[in-house]
N, C-alpha and C positions, 0 to 999 in steps of 0.2 A: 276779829275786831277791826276795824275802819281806822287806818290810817291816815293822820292829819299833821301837816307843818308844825311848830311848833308858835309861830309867828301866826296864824290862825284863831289860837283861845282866846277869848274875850277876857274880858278883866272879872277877876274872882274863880276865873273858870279852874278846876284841878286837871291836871292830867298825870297818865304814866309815861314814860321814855320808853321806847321802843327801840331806839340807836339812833344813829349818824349814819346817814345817806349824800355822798356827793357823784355826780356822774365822773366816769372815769377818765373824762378827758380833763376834766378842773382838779382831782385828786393832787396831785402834784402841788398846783398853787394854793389849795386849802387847807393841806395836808399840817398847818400849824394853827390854823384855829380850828380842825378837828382836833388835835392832840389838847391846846387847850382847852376846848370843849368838855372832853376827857377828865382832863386834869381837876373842871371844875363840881363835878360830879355827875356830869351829863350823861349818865351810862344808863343801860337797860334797869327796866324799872325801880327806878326810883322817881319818887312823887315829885313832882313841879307844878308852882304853880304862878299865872299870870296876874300881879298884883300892880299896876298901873300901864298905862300907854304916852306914849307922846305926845305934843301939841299936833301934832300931824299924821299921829298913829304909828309913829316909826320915833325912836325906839320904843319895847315894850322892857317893863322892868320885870323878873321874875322872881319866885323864891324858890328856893331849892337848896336842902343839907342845912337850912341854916341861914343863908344868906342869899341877899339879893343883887341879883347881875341884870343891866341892860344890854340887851344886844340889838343890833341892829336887823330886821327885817330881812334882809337880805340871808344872811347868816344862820337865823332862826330859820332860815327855810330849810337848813339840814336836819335840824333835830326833828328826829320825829316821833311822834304821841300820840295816845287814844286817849279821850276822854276818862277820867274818872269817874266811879261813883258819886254822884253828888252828896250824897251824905257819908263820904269822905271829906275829911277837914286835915290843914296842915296847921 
């Protein structure tokens, strides 16, 4: 399955987690909003989903576990996710 940002879904869109991907040279400086990431339930399949955008398309708000987090674009660019079934619902 095709791999996508996480920062990519559209609004309403589901997806699965796939992990966290940072190049090795930024590891280091990321290396604590990867763990919160982590922390926030951002791990291998588990369902998230894109449920608003920004005025400017940055940040997106999302749902996941429960609860909604906005992160910033930048950020969201590590998480990575394949689209869901669409008739999958969270």
């Amino acid at each position: 399955m095709l791999s996508i940002p996480l920062c990519k879904l559209k609004k309403d869109q589901c997806a699965i987690v796939e992990g966290i991907s940072c190049p090795s040279e930024h590891q280091m400086e990321k290396s604590e909003i990867i763990r919160r990431f982590l922390d926030l339930g951002f791990c291998q399949g588990t369902p998230v989903k894109c449920i608003n955008t920004g005025i400017f398309k940055n940040p997106h708000a999302y749902q996941i576990r429960g609860s909604v987090i906005a992160i910033r674009n930048e950020d969201a660019q590590m998480i990575l996710v394949h689209a869901a079934d669409p008739s999958q619902t969270m």
